[in-house]
MDTraj code that builds the backbone (N, CA, C; nanometers):
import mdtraj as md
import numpy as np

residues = "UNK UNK UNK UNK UNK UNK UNK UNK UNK UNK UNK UNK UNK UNK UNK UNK UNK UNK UNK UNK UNK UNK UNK UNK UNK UNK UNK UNK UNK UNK UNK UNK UNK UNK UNK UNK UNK UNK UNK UNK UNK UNK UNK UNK UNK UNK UNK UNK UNK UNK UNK UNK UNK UNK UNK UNK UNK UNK UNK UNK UNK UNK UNK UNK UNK UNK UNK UNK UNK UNK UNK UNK UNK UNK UNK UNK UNK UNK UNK UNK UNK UNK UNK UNK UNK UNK UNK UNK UNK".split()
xyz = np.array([
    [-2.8333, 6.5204, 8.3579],
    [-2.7304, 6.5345, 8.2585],
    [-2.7667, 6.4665, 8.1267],
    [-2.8479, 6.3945, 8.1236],
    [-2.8717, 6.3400, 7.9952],
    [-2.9596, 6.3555, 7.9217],
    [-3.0389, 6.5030, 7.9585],
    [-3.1060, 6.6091, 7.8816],
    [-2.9630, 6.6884, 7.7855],
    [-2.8937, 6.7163, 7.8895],
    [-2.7848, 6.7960, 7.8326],
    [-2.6673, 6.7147, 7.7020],
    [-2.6554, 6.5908, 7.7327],
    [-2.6163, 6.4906, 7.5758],
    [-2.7216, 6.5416, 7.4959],
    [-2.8149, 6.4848, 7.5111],
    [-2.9220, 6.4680, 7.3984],
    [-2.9389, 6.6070, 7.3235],
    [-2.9449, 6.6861, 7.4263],
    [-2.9964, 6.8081, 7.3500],
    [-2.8368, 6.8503, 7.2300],
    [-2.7017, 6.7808, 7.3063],
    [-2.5719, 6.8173, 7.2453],
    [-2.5734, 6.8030, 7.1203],
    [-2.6172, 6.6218, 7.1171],
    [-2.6372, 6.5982, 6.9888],
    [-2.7663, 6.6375, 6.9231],
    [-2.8251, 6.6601, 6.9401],
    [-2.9439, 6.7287, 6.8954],
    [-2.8853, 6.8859, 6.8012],
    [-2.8309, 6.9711, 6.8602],
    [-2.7871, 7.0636, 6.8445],
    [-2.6862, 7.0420, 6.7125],
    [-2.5701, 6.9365, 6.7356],
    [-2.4960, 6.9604, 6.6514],
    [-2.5325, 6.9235, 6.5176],
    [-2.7053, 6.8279, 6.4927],
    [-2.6932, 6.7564, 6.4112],
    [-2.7760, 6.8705, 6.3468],
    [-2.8235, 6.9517, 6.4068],
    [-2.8809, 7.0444, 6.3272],
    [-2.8360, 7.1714, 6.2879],
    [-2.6860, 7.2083, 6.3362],
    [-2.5574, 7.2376, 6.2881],
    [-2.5267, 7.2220, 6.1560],
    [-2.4831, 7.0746, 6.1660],
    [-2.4462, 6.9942, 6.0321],
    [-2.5459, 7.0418, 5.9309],
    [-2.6307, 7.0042, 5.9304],
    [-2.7061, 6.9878, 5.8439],
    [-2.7568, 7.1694, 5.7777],
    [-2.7705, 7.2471, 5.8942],
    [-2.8078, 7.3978, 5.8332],
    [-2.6769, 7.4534, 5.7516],
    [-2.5728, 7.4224, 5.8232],
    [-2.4295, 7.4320, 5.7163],
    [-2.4050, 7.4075, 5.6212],
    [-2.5405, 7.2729, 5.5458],
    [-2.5445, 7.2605, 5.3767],
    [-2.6018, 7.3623, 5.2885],
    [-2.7316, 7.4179, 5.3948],
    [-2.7766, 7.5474, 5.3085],
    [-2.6888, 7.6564, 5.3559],
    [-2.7431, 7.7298, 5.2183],
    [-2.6448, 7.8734, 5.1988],
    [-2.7678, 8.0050, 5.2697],
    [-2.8419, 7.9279, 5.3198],
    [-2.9905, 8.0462, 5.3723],
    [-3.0007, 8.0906, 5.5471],
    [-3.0635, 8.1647, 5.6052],
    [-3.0804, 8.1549, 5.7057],
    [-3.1335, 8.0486, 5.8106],
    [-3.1352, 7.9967, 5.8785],
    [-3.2153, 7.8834, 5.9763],
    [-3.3008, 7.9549, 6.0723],
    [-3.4698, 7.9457, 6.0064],
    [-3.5680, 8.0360, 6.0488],
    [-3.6571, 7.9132, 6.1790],
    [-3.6062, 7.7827, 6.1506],
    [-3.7074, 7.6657, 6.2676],
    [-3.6704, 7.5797, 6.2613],
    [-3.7114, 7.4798, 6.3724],
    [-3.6354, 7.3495, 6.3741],
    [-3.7993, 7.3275, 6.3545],
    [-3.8122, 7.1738, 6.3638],
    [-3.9345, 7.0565, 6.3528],
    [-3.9267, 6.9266, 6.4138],
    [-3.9773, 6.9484, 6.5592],
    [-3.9494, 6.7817, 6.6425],
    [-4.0603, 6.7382, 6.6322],
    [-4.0289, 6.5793, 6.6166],
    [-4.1188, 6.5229, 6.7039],
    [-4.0956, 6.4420, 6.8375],
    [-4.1962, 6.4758, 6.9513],
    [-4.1524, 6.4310, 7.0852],
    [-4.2142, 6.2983, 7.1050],
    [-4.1748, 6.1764, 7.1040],
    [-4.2560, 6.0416, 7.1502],
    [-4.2918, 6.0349, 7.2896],
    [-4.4323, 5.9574, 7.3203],
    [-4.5125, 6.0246, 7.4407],
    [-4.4116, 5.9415, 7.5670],
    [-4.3285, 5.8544, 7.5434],
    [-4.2397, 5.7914, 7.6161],
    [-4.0955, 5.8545, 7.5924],
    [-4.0676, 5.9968, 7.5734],
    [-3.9173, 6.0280, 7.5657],
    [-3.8353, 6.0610, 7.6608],
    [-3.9428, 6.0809, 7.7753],
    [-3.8741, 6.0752, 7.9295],
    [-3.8382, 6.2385, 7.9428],
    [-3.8914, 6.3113, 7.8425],
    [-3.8893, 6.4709, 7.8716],
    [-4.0005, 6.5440, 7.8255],
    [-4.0526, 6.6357, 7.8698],
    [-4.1726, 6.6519, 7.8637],
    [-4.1187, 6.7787, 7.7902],
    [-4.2570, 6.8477, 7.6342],
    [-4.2438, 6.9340, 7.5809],
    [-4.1767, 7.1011, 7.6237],
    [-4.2375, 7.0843, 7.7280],
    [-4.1799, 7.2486, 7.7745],
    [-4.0376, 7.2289, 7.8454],
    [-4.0005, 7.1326, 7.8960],
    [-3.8555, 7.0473, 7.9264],
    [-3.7757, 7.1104, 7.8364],
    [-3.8479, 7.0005, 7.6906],
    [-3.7567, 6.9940, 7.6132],
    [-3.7295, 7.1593, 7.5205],
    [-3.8385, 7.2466, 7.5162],
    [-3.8210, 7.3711, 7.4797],
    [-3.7340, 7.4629, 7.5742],
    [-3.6882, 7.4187, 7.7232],
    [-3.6207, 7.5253, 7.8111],
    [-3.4681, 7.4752, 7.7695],
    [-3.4490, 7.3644, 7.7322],
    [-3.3330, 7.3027, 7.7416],
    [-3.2508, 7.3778, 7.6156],
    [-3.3462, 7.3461, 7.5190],
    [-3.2951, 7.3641, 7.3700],
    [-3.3028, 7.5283, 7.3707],
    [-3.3492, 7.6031, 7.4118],
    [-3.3456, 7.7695, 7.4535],
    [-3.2378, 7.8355, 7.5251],
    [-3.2021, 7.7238, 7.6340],
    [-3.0747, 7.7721, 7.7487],
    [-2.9321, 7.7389, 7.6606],
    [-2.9590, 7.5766, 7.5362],
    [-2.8309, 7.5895, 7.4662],
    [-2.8186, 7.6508, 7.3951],
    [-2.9320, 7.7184, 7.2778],
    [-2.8695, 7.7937, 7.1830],
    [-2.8315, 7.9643, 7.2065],
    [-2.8161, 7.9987, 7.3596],
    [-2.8345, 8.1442, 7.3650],
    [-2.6892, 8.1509, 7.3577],
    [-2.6711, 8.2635, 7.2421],
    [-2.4728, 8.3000, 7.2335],
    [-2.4420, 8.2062, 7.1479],
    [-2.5333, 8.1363, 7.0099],
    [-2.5182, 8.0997, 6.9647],
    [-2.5444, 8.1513, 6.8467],
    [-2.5229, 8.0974, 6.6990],
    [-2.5636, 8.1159, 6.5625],
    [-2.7273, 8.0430, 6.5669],
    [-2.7450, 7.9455, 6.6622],
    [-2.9335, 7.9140, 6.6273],
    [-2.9697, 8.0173, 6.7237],
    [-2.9361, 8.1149, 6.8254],
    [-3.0615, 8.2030, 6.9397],
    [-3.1494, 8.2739, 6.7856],
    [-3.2647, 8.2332, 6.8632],
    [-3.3445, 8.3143, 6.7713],
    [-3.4271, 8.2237, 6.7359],
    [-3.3833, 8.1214, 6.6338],
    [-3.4428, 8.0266, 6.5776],
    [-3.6158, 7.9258, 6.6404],
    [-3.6572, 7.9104, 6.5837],
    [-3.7918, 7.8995, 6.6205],
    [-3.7956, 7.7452, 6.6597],
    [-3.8500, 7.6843, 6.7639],
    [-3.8311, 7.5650, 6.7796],
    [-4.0320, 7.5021, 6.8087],
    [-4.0559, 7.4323, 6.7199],
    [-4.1661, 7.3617, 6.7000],
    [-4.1890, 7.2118, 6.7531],
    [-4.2503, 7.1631, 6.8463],
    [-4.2166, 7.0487, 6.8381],
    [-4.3795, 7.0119, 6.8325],
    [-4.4022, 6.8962, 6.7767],
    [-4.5140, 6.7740, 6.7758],
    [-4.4913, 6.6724, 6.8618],
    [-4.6177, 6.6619, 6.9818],
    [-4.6012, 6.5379, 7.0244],
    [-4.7056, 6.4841, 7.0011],
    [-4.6270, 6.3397, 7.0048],
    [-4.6411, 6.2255, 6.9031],
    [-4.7629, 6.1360, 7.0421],
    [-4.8732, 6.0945, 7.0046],
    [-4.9670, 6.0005, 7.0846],
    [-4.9185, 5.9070, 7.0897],
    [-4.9724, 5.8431, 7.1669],
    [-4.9566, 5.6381, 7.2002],
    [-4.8494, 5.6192, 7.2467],
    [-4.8282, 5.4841, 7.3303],
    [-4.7206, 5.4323, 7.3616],
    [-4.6744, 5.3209, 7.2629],
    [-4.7881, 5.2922, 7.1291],
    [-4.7210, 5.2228, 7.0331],
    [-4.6721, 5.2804, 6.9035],
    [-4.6940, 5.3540, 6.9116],
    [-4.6284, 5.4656, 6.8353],
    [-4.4936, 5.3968, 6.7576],
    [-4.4330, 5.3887, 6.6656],
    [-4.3054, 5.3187, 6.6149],
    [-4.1674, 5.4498, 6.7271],
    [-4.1819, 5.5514, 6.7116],
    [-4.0950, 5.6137, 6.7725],
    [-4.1210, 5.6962, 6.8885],
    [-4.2481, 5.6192, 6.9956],
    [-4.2564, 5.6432, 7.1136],
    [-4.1535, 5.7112, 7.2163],
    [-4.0567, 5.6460, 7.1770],
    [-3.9573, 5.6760, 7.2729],
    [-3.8017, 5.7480, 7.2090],
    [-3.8855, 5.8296, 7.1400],
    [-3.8124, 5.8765, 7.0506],
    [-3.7983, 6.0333, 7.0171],
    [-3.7046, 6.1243, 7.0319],
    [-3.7144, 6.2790, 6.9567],
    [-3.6720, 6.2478, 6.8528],
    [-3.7297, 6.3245, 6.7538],
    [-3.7195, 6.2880, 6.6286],
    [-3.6904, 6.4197, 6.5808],
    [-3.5492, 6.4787, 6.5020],
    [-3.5719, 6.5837, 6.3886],
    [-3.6292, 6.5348, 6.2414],
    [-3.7508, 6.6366, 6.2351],
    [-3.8306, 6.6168, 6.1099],
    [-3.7713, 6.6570, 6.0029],
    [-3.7384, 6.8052, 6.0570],
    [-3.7247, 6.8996, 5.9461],
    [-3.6683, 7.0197, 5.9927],
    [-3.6195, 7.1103, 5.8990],
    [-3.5543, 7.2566, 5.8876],
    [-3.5936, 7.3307, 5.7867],
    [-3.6595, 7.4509, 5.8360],
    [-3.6899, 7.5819, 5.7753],
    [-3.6175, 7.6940, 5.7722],
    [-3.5728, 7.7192, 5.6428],
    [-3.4856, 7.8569, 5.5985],
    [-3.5547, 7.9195, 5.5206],
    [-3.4764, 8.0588, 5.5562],
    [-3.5361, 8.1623, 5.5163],
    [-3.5569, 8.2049, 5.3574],
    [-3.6407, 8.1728, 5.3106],
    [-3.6459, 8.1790, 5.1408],
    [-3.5623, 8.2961, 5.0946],
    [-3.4823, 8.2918, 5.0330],
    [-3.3897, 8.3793, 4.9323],
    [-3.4797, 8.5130, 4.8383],
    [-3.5779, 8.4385, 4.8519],
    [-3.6652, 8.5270, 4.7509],
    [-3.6390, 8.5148, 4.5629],
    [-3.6699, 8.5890, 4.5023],
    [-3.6642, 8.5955, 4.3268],
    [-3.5015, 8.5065, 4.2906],
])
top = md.Topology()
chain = top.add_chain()
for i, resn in enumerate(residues, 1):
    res = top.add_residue(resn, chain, resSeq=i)
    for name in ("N", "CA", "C"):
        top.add_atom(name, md.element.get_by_symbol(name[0]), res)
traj = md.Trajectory(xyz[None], top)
């Protein structure tokens, strides 16, 4: 169950935040710390099973994992970033 928080808030914060632009939401941008206690393809089934029947299905999900266990955010998912769909001219 505490894939399913994380990913909650995970989800909503990238909600929030695509709701400032006026563009499409074409990708997310993680980074996974090598201590986050979920492993990349984990964390890609999780975040796939929540957004289906949603406004993100579709959306492209990228993640980077992050080396070392000293890493500053080892133990850490991190949203980097968000990619929308350029407007064009």
């Amino acid at each position: 169950m505490h894939e399913h928080s994380l990913m909650k808030d995970l989800l909503d914060k990238i909600q929030q935040l695509s709701t400032l632009e006026k563009k499409p939401l074409i990708a997310v941008n993680i980074q996974l710390g090598a201590l986050a206690h979920i492993s990349k393809n984990h964390l890609r089934e999780h975040f796939e099973h929540e957004v289906s029947g949603t406004t993100l299905q579709g959306v492209i999900l990228n993640i980077e994992e992050l080396d070392g266990i000293d890493h500053p955010q080892a133990q850490d998912i991190v949203l980097q970033s968000l990619e929308f769909e350029d407007s064009g001219g």
